[in-house]
MDTraj code that builds the backbone (N, CA, C; nanometers):
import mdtraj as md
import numpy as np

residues = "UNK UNK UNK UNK UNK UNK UNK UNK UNK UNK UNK UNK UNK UNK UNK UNK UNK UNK UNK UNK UNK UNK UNK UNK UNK UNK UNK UNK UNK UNK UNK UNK UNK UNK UNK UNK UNK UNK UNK UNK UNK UNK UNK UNK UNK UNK UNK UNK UNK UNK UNK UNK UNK UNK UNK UNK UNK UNK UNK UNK UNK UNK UNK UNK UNK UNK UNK UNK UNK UNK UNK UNK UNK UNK UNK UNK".split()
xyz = np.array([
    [0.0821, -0.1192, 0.0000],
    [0.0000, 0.0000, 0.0000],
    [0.0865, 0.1256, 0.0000],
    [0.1720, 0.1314, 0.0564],
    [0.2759, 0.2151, 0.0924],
    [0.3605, 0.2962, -0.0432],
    [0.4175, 0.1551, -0.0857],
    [0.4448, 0.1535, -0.2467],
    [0.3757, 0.2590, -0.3272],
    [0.2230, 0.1793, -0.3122],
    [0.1342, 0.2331, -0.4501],
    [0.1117, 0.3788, -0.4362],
    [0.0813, 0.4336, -0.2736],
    [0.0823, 0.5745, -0.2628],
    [0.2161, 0.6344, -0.3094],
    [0.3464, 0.5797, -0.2681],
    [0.4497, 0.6364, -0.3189],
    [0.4738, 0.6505, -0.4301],
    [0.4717, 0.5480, -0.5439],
    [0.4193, 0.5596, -0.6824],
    [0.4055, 0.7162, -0.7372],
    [0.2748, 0.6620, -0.6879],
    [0.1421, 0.8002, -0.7661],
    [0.2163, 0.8929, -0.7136],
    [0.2712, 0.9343, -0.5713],
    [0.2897, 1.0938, -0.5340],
    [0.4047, 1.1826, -0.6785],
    [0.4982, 0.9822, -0.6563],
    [0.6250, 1.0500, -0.7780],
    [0.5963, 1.0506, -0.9031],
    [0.4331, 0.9845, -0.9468],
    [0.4275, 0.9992, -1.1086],
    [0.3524, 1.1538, -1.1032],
    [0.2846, 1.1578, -0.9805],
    [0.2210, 1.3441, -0.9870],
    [0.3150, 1.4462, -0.9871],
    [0.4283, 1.4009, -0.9286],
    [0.5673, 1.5366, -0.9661],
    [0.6283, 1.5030, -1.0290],
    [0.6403, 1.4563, -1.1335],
    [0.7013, 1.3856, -1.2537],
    [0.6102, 1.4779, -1.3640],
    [0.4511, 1.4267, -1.3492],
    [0.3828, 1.4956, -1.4131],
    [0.3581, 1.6747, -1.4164],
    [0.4156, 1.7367, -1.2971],
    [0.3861, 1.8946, -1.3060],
    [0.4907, 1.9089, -1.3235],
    [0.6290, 1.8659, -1.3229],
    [0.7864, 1.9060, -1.3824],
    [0.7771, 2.0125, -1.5468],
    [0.7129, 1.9113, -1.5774],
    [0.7284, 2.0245, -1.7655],
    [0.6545, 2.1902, -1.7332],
    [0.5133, 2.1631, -1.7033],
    [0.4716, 2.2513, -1.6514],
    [0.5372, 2.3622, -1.6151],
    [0.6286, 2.3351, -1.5664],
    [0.6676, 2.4731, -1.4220],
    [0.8537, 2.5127, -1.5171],
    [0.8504, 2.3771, -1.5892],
    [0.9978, 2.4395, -1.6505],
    [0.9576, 2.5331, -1.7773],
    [0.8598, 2.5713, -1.8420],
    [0.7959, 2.5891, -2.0044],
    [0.8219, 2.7665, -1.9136],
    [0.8373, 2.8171, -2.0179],
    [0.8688, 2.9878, -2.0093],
    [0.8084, 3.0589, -2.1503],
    [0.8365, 3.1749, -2.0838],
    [0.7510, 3.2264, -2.2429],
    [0.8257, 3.2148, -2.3420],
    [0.9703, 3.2188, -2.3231],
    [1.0867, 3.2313, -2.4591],
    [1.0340, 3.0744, -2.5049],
    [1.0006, 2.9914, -2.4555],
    [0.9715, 2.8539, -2.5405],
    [0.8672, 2.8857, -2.6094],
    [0.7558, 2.9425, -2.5412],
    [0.6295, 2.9786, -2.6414],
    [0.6869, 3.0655, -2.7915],
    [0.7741, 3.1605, -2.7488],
    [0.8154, 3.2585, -2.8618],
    [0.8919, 3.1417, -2.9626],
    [0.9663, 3.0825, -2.9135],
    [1.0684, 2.9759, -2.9961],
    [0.9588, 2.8989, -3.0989],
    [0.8607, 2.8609, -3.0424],
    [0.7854, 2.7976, -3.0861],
    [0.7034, 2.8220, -3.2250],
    [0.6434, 2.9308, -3.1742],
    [0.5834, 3.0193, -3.2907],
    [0.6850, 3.0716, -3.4025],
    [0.7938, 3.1022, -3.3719],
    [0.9087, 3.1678, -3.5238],
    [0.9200, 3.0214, -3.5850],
    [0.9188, 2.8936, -3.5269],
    [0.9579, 2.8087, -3.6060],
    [0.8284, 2.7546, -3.7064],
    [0.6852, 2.8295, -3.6962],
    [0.5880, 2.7849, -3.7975],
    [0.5472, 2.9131, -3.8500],
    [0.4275, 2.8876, -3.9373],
    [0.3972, 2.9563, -4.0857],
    [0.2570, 2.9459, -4.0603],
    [0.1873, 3.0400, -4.0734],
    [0.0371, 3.0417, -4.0921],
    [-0.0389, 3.0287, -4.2369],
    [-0.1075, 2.9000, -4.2609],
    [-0.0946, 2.8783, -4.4040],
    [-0.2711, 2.9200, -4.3939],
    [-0.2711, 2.9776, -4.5236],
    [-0.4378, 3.0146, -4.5600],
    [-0.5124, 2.9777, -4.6965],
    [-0.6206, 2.9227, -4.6969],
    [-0.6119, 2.8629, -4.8456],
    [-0.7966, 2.9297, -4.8599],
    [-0.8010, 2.9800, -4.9661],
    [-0.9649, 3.0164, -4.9894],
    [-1.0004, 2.9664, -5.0986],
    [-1.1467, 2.9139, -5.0187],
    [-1.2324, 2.7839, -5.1059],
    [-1.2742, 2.8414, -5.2094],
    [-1.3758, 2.7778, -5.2693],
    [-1.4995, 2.8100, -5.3824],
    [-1.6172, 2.8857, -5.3362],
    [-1.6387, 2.8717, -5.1705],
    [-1.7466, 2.9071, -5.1315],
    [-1.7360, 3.0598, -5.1168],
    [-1.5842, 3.0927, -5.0726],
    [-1.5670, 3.2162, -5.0341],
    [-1.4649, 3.1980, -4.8886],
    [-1.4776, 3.0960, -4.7830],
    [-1.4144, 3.0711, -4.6864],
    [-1.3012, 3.0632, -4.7004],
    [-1.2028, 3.0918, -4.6131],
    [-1.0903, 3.1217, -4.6074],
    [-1.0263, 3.0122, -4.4663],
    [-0.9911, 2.8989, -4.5090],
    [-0.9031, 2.8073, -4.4356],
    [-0.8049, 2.8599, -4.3679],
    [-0.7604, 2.8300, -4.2547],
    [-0.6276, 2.8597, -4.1784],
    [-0.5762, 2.7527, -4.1457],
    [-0.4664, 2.6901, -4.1361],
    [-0.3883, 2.6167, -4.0411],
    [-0.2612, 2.6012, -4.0347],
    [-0.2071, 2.6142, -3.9408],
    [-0.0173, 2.6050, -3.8923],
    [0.0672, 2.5229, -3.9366],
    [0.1791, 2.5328, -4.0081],
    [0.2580, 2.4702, -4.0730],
    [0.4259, 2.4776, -3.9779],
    [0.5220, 2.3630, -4.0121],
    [0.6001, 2.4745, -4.0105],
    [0.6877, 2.5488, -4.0845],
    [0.8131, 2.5668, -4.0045],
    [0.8730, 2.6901, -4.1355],
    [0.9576, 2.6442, -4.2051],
    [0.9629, 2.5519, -4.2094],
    [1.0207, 2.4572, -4.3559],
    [0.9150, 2.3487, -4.4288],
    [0.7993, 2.3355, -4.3709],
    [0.7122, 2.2474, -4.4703],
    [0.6402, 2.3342, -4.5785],
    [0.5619, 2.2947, -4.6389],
    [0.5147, 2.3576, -4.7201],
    [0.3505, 2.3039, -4.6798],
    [0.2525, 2.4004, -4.6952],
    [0.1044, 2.4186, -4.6849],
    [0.0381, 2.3572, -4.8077],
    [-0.0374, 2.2299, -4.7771],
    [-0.0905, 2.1825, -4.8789],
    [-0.1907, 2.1380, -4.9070],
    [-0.3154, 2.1512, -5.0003],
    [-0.4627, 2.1936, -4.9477],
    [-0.5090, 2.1166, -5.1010],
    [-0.5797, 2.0071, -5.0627],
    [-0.7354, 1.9710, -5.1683],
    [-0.8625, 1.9901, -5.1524],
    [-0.8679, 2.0943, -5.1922],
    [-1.0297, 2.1613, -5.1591],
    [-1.1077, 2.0170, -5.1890],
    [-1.1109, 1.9852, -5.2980],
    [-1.2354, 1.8182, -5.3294],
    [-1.2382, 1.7490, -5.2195],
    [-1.1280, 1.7143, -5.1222],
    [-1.1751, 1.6108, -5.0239],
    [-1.1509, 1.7053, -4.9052],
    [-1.1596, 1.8406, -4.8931],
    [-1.1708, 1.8863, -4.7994],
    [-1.0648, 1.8423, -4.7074],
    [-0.9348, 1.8325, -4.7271],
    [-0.7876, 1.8329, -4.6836],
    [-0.7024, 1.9318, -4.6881],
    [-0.6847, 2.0051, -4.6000],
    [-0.5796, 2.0854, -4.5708],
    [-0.4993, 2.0691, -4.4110],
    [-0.3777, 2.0801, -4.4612],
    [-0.2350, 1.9979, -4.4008],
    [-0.0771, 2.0033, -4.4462],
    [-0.0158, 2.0027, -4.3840],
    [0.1134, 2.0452, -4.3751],
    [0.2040, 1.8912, -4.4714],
    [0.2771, 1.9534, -4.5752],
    [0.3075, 1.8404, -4.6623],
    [0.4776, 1.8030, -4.5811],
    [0.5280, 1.7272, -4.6598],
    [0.6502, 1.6673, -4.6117],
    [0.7989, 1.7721, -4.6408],
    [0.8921, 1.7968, -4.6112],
    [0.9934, 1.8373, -4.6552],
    [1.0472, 1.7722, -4.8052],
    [1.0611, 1.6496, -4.7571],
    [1.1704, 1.5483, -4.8881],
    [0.9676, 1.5259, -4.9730],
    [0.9302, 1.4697, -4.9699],
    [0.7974, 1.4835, -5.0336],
    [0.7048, 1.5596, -5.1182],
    [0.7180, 1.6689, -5.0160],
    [0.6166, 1.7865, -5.0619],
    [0.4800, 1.7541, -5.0582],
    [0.3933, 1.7976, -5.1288],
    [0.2341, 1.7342, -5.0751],
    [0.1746, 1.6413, -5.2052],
    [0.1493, 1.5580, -5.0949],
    [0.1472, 1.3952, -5.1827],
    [-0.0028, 1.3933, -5.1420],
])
top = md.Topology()
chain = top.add_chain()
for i, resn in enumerate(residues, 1):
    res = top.add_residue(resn, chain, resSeq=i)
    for name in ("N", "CA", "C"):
        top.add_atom(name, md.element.get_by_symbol(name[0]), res)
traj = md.Trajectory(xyz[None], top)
């Protein structure tokens, strides 16, 4: 019993560790490394979604797919 409480206490501070280390310069790091890709339909709507800054933004309006293609690939 002893164990199992001890366990859990160390998988719960194990679990708030990332938490408390994350700073805003990671948030900023984060964001310069993607691309805001925008693609406008037939209807008139205007798609958004995050890429990053070396993939390329790649969008089939017919099956309603838009998504971030491969580096070595490109959008397949």
């Amino acid at each position: 019993m002893k164990r199992t409480i001890a366990l859990m206490a160390l998988v719960a501070a194990l679990g708030a560790t990332p938490l408390a280390l994350t700073t805003d310069d990671a948030h900023a790091a984060g964001k310069k490394a993607t691309k805001l890709c925008k693609h406008k339909t037939a209807a008139g709507k205007i798609k958004t979604w995050r890429c990053g800054a070396d993939q390329p933004c790649c969008s089939a309006e017919w099956i309603n797919y838009y998504t971030c293609g491969s580096k070595t690939l490109g959008c397949l």
